[in-house]
Structures are given as structure tokens and as C-alpha cells.
C-alpha positions in Angstrom: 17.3 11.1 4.9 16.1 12.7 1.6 12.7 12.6 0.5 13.4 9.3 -1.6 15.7 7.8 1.1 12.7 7.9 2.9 10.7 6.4 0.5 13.2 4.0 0.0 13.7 3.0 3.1 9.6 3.0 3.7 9.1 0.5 1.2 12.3 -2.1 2.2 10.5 -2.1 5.7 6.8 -3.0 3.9 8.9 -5.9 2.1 10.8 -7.1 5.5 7.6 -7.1 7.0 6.0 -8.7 4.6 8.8 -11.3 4.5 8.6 -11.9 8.4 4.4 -12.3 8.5 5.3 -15.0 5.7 7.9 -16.5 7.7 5.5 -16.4 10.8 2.6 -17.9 8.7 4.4 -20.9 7.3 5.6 -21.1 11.0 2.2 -21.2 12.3 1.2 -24.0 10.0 3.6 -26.3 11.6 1.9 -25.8 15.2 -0.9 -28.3 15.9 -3.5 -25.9 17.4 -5.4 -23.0 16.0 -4.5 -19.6 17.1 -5.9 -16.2 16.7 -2.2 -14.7 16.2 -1.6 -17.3 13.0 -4.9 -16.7 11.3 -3.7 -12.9 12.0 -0.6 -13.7 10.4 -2.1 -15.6 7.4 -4.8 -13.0 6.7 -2.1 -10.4 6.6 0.3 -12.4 4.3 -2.4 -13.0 1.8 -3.7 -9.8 1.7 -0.6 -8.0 0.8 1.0 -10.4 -1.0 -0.5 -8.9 -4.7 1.6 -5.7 -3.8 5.2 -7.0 -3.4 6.0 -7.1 -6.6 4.7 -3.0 -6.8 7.1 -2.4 -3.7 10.2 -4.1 -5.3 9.5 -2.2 -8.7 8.9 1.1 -7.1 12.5 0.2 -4.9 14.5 -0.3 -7.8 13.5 3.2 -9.1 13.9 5.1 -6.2 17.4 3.2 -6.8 17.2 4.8 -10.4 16.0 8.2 -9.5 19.2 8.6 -6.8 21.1 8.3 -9.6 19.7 10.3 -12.0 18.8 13.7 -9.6 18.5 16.0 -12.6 16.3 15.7 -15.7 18.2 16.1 -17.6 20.2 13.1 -16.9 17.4 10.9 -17.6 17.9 8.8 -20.7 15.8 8.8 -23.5 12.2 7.1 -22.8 13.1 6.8 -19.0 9.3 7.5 -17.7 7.8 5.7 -20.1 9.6 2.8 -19.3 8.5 3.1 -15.6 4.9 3.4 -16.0 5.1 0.5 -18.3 7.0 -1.8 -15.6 5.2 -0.4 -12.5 1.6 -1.3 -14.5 3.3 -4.3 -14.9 4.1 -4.9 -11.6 0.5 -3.6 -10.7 -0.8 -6.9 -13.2 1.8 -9.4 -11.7 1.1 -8.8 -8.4 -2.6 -9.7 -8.9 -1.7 -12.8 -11.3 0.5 -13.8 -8.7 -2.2 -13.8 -6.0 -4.4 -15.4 -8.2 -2.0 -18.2 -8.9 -1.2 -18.5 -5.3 -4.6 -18.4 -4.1 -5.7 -21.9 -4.6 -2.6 -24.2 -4.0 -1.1 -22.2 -1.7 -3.6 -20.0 0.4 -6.5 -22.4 0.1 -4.5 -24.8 1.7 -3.0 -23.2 4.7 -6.9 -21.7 5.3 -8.2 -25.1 5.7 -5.1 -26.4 7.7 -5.7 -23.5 10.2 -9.4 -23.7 10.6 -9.1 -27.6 10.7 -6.8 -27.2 13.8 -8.3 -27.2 17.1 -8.2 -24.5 19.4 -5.8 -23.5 21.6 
């Protein structure tokens, strides 16, 4: 691996295993009992979900920087660009925590800590 095929490849497996804790929480809401391993799950899910937008953005220009080794090859206003969409990213992923947070996190919280335990 190169030093971005690495990076690359770093940040895929944060979004996989970001994808599979979501997978495992929404599981986890369908069980009738309270466990330690879904609120696990769920405090995980929520607390890196303001960030997945940052990892897809910075994947897409690890994409861009394999093809453009050089700088030369960079077009005009390349870096700019970047910073503008990653800070962007940075901003979305908080909106989008904030706009989950009280239909969607709220609710599984009080469904799991509702449940009796196990």
C-alpha cells in the first residue's frame, strides 16, 4: 500500500464499521430486553455519526490525489476547493447529528432504557 492507499483504505474501514454498529443498533432495537452490548452499540453509532460525512469527503480526495500524484497536475483552485468541501463536511456532519438527535437518537435511548434487563 502507498501512504494514501493506506489512508484510503483506513477510512473505508471507519465507514464499514460505522455502517455495521448502525446495523447492529437498529438490530438491537428490535430485541425486547435491554442489553449492555446494544446500548454499546448505540452509544458508539451516535457518537461517530457527525464524522461520516468528514470520512466520505476525505475518501473521495484520497480518490483525487491518486490521480493527480504531481502538483503540477492539479487544476486550477484544486486546494481551495478541498478546504471548502471538507469544512463543509466538518458543518454537515454536526447539522446532521443535530437533526438526527431528537427523532432519531432520542428515540432509540428511550426504547433501550425502557426495556427490561436481560
Amino acid at each position: 500500500f502507498s501512504h494514501t492507499s493506506g489512508q484510503k483504505t483506513m477510512l473505508v474501514l471507519c465507514i464499514a464499521y460505522y455502517v455495521l454498529f448502525l446495523i447492529a443498533t437498529l438490530f438491537a432495537a428490535k430485541i425486547n430486553t435491554r442489553s449492555t452490548w446494544a446500548g454499546i452499540v448505540l452509544n458508539i453509532t451516535t457518537f461517530f455519526t457527525f464524522l461520516v460525512p468528514l470520512f466520505l469527503a476525505l475518501v473521495y480526495y484520497e480518490e483525487q490525489d491518486e490521480l493527480y500524484r504531481y502538483p503540477k497536475e492539479y487544476p486550477p483552485g484544486y486546494f481551495e476547493t478541498k478546504e471548502t468541501v471538507l469544512l463543509c463536511a466538518e458543518v454537515g456532519g454536526i447539522i446532521l447529528f443535530l437533526v438526527l438527535l431528537q427523532p432519531f437518537f432520542k428515540r432509540l435511548y428511550r426504547s433501550w432504557f425502557a426495556k427490561p434487563e436481560e
